[in-house]
C-alpha positions as a LaTeX table, in Angstrom:
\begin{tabular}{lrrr}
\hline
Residue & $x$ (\AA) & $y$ (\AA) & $z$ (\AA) \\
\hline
Unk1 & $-90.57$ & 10.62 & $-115.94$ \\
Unk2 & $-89.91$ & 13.80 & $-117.84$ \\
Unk3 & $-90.08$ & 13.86 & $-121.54$ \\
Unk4 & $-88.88$ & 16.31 & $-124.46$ \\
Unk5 & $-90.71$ & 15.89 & $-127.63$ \\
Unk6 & $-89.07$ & 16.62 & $-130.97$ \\
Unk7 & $-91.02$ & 17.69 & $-133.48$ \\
Unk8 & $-95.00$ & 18.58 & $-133.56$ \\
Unk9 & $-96.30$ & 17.41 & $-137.16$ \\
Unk10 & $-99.48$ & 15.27 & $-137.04$ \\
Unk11 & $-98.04$ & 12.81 & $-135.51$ \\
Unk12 & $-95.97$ & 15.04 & $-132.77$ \\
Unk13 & $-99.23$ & 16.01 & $-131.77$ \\
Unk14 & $-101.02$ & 12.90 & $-131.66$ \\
Unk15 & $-97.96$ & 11.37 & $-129.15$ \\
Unk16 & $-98.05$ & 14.78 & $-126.87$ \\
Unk17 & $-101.64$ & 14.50 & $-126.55$ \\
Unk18 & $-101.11$ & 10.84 & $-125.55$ \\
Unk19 & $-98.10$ & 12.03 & $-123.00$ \\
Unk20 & $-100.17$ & 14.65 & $-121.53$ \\
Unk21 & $-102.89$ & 12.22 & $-120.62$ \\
Unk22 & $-100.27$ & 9.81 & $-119.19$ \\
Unk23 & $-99.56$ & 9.75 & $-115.82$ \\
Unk24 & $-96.52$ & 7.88 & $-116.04$ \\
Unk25 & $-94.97$ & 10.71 & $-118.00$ \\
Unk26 & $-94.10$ & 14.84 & $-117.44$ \\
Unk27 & $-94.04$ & 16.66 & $-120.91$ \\
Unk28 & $-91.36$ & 19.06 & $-119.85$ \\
Unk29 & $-90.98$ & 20.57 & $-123.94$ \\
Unk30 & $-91.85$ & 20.40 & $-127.67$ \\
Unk31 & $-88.92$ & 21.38 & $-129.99$ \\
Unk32 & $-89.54$ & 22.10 & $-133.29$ \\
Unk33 & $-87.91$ & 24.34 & $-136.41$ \\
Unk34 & $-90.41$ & 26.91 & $-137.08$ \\
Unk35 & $-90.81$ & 29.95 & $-135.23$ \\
Unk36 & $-94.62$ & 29.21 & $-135.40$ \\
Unk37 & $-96.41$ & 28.64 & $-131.61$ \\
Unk38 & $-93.07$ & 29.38 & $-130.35$ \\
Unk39 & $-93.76$ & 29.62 & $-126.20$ \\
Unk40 & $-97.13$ & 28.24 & $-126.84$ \\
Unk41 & $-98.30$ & 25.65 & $-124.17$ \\
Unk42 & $-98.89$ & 22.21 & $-125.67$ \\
Unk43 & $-101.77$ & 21.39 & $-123.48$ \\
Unk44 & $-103.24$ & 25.05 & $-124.06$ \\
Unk45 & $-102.91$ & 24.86 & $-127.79$ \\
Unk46 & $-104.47$ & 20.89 & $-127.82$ \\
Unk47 & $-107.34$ & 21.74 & $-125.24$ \\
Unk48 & $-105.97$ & 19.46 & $-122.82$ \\
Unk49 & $-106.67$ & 20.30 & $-118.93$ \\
Unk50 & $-103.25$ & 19.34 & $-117.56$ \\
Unk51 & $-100.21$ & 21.33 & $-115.53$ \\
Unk52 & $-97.70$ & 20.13 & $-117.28$ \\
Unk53 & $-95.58$ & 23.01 & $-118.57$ \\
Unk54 & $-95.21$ & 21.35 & $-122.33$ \\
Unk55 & $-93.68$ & 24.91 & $-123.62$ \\
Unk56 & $-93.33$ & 25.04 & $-127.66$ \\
Unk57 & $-89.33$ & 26.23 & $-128.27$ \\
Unk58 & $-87.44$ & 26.13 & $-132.01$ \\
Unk59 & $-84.28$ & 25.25 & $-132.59$ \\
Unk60 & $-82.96$ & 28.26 & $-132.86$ \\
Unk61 & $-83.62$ & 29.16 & $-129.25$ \\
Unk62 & $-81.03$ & 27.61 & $-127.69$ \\
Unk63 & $-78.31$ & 24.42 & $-128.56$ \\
Unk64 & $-78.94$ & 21.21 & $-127.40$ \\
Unk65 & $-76.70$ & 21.43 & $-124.60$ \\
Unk66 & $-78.70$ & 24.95 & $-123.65$ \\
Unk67 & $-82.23$ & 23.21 & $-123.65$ \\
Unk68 & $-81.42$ & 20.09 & $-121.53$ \\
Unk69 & $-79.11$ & 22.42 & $-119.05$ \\
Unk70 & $-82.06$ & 24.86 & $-118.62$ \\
Unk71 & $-84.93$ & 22.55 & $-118.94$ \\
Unk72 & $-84.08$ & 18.71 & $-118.21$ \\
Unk73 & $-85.52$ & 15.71 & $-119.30$ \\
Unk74 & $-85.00$ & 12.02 & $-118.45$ \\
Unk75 & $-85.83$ & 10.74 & $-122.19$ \\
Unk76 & $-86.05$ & 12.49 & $-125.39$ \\
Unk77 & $-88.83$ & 11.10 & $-127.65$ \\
Unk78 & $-88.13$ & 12.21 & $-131.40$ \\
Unk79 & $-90.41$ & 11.99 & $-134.29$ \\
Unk80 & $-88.53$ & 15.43 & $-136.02$ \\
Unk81 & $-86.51$ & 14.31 & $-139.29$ \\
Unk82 & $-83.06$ & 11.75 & $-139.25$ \\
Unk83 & $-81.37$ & 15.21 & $-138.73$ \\
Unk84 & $-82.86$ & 15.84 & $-135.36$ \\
Unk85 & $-80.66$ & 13.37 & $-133.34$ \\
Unk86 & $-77.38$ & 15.72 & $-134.24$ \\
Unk87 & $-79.20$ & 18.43 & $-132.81$ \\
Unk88 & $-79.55$ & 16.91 & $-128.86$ \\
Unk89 & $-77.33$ & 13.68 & $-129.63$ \\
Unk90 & $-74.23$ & 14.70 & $-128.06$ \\
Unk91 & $-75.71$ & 16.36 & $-124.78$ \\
Unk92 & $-78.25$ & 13.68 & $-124.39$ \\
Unk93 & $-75.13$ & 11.11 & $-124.68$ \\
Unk94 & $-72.88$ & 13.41 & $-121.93$ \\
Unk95 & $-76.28$ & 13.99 & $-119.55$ \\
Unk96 & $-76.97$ & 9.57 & $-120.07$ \\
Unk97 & $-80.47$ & 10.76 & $-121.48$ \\
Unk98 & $-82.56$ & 7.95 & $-123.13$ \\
Unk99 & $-83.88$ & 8.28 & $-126.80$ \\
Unk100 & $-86.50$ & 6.77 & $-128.09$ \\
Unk101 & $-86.55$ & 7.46 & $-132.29$ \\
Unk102 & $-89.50$ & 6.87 & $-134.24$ \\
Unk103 & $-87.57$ & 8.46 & $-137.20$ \\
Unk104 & $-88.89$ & 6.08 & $-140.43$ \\
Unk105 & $-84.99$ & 6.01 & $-141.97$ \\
Unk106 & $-81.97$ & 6.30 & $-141.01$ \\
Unk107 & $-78.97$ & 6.50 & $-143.60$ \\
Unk108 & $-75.64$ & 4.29 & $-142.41$ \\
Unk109 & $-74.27$ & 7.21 & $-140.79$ \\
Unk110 & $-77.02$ & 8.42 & $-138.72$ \\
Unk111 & $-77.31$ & 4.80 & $-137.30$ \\
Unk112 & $-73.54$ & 4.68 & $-136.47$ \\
Unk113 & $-74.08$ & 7.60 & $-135.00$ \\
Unk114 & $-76.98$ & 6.43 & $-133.13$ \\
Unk115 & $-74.67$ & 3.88 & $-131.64$ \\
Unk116 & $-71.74$ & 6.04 & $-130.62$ \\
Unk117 & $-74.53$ & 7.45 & $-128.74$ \\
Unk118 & $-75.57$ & 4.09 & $-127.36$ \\
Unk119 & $-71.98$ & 3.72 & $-125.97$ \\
Unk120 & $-73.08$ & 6.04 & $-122.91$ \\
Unk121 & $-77.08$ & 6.15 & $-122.95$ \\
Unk122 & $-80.17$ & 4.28 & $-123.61$ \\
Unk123 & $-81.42$ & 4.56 & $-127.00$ \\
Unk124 & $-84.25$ & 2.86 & $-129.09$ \\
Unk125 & $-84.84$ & 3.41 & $-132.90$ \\
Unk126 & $-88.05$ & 1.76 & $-134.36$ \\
Unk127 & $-89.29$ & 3.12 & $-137.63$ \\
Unk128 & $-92.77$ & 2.19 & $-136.27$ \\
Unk129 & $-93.29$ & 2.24 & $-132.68$ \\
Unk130 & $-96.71$ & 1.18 & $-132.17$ \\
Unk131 & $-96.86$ & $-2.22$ & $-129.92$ \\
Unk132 & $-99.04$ & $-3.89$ & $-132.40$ \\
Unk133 & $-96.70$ & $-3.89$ & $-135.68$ \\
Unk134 & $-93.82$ & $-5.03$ & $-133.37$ \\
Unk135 & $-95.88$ & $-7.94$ & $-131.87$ \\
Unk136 & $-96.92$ & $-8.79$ & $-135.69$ \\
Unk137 & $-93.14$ & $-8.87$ & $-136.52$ \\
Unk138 & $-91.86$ & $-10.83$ & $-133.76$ \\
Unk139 & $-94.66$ & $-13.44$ & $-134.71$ \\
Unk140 & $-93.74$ & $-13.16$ & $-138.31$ \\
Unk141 & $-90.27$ & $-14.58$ & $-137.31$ \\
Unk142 & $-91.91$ & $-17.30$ & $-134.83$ \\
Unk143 & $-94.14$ & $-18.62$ & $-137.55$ \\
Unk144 & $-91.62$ & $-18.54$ & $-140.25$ \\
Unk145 & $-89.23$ & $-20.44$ & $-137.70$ \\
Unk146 & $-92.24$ & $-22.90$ & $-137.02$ \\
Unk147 & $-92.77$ & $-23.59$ & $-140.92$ \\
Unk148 & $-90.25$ & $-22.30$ & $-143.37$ \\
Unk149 & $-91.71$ & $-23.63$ & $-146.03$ \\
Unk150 & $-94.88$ & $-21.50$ & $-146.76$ \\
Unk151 & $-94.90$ & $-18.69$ & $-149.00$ \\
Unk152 & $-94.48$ & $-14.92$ & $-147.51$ \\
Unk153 & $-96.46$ & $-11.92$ & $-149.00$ \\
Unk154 & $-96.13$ & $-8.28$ & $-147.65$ \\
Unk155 & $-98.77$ & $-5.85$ & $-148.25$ \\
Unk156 & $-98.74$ & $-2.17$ & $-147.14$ \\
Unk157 & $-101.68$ & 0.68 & $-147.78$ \\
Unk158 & $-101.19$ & 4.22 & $-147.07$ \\
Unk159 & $-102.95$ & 7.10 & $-148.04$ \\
Unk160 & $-102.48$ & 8.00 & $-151.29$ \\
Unk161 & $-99.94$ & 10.54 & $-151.51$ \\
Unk162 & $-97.25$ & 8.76 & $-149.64$ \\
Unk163 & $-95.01$ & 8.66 & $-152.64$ \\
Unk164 & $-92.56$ & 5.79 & $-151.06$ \\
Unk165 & $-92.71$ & 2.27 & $-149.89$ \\
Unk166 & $-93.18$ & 2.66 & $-145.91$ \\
Unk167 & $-90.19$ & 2.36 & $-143.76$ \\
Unk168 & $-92.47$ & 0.16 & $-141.60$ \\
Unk169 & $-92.77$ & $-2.58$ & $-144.60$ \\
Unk170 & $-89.17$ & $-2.71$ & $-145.66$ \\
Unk171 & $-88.28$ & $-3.70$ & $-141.78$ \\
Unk172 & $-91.23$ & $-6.31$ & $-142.11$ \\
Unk173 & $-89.63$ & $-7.60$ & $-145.27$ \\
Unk174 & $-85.79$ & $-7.29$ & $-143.96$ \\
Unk175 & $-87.08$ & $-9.69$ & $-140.79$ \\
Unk176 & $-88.56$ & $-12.03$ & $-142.93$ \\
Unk177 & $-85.52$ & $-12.15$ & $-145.51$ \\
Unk178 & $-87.59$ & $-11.23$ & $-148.10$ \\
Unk179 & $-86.76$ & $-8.90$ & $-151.01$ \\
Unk180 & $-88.11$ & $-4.80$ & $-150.64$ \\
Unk181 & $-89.14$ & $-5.62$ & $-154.39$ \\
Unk182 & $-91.41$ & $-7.93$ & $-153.33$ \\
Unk183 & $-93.47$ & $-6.04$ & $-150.95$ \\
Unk184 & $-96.98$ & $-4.76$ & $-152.53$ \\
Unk185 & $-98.20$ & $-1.29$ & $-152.25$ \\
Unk186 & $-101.63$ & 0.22 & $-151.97$ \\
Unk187 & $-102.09$ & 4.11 & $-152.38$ \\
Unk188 & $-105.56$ & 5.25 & $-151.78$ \\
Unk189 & $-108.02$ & 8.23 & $-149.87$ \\
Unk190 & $-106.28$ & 8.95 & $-145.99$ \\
Unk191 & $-104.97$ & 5.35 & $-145.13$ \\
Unk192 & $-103.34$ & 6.23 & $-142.08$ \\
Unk193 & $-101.61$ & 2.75 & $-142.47$ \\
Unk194 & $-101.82$ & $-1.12$ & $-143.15$ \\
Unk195 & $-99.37$ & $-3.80$ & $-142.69$ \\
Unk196 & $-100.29$ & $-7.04$ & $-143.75$ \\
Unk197 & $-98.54$ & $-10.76$ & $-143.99$ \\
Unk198 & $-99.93$ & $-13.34$ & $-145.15$ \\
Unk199 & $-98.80$ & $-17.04$ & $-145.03$ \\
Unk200 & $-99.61$ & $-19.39$ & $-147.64$ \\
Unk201 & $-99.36$ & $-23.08$ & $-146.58$ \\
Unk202 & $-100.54$ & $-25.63$ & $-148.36$ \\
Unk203 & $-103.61$ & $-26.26$ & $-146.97$ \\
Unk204 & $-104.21$ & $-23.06$ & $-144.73$ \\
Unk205 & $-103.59$ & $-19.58$ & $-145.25$ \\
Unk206 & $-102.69$ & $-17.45$ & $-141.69$ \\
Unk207 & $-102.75$ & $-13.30$ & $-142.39$ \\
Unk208 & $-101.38$ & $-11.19$ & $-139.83$ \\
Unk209 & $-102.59$ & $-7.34$ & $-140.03$ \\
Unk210 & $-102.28$ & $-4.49$ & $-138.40$ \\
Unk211 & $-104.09$ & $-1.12$ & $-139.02$ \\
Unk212 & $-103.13$ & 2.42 & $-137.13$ \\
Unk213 & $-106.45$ & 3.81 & $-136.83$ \\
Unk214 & $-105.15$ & 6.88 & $-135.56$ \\
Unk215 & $-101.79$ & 8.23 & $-134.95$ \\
Unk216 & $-102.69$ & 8.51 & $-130.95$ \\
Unk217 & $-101.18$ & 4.81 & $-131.29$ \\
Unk218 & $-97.63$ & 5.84 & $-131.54$ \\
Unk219 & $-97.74$ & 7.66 & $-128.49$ \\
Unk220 & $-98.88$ & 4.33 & $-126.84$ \\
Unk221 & $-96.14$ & 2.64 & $-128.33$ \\
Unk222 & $-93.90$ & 5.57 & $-126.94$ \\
Unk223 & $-95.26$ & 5.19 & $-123.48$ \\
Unk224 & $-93.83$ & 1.61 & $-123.92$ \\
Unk225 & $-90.93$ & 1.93 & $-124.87$ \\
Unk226 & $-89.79$ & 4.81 & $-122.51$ \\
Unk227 & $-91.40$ & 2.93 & $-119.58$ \\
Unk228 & $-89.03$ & $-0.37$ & $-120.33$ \\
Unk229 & $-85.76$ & 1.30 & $-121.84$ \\
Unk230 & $-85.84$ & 2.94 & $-118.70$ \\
Unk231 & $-84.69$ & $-0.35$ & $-116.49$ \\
Unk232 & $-82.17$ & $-0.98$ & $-118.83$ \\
Unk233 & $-78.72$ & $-0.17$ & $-119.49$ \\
Unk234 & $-76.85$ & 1.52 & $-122.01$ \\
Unk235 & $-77.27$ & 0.22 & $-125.60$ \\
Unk236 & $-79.14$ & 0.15 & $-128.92$ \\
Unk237 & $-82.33$ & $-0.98$ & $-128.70$ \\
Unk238 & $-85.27$ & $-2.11$ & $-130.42$ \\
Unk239 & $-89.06$ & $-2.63$ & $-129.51$ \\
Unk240 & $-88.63$ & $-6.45$ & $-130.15$ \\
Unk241 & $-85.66$ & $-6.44$ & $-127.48$ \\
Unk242 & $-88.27$ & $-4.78$ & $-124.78$ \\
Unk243 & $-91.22$ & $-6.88$ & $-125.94$ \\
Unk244 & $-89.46$ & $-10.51$ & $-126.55$ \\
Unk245 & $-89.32$ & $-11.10$ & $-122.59$ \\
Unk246 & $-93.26$ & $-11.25$ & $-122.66$ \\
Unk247 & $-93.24$ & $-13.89$ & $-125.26$ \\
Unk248 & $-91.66$ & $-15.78$ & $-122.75$ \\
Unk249 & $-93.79$ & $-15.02$ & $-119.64$ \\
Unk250 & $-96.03$ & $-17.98$ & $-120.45$ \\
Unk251 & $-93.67$ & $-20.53$ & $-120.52$ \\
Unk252 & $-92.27$ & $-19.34$ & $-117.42$ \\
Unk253 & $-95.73$ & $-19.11$ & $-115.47$ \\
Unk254 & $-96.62$ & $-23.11$ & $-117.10$ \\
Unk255 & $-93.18$ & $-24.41$ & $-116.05$ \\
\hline
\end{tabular}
């Protein structure tokens, strides 16, 4: 499968490193603004042994239609700014080139945008694409289905200058139909990032918590949800759409 990469901040890195290492995957190109490492080679510039060509290009270079022409992919995997989809939206959508959009926030625009695209292509938008806050979301909803009486508490820690509340939390919250007010921050040293729900019954108390402990984990969540969005059809997706199927395995295999 060959993959573009938009942008090559921390995290960028962190997912290239994990798609160079990948065998299901072909990093064809990083895009990014800056003229810096323009025509480096990814894996050359991370110290990765691999043949992948992974070239470094700005935006400047060339137009969206100009990159994918000259140097195609079969999914675009973007973790730039909510700005970067107009850059490669409409060629991906003519070409029927799958996103996958880790982008935190989206205004109401970009996401009606993001489904005009979804008319022709595959897309996926999760502000955090690791598998294990998705799986703690989608049981989030089961247990609050199973007792919808107990009381709900969202906690999120990041490092300490992350001045807002995470994107991550507020979807927590949304799912749960709980208030953004009422989600509880933590700000301190280089939290990479903590999610945390806790469930107060009566008598028992369940927590559910997930902690990134590096950012190498959102390229594993990337892996995922390129792998699956790739037997599907065109549409707006989400990682609990690709993941819900396996709740059900189980059941399937006992009946």
């Amino acid at each position: 499968m060959k993959v573009g990469l938009m942008g090559f901040g921390k995290t960028g890195k962190a997912v290239a490193s994990v798609l160079l290492q990948s065998k299901e995957t072909n990093l064809q190109w990083v895009l990014r603004k800056s003229h810096n490492l323009e025509h480096r080679s990814v894996p050359e510039f991370l110290g990765i042994d691999s043949e992948e060509p992974g070239y470094i290009y700005s935006a400047d270079e060339f137009s969206g239609a100009e990159l994918l022409e000259r140097y195609p992919v079969d999914v675009i995997i973007d973790f730039s700014s909510e700005h970067g989809v107009r850059y490669y939206g409409e060629a991906a959508r003519d070409r029927k080139v799958a996103v996958v959009s880790a982008i935190s926030s989206y205004s109401e625009q970009s996401v009606a945008y993001l489904k005009h695209l979804a008319q022709k292509t595959r897309v996926l938008w999760s502000p955090n694409i690791t598998i294990g806050i998705n799986f703690l979301i989608i049981a989030a909803k089961i247990l609050k289905n199973i007792a919808p009486y107990t009381d709900i508490e969202v906690v999120e820690e990041h490092f300490k200058a992350k001045p807002e509340v995470s994107g991550t939390a507020k979807k927590i919250a949304s799912s749960l139909g709980l208030e953004e007010e009422a989600i509880k921050t933590v700000r301190a040293g280089g939290i990479i990032g903590v999610h945390e729900i806790l469930f107060g019954f009566p008598f028992q108390t369940v927590r559910l918590k997930h902690e990134s402990i590096t950012r190498e984990a959102f390229g594993n969540g990337v892996l995922f949800a390129a792998k699956h969005l790739h037997e599907r059809g065109a549409g707006l997706y989400s990682m609990e759409d690709l993941m819900l199927p396996y709740f059900n395995a189980g059941s399937a295999q006992a009946a």
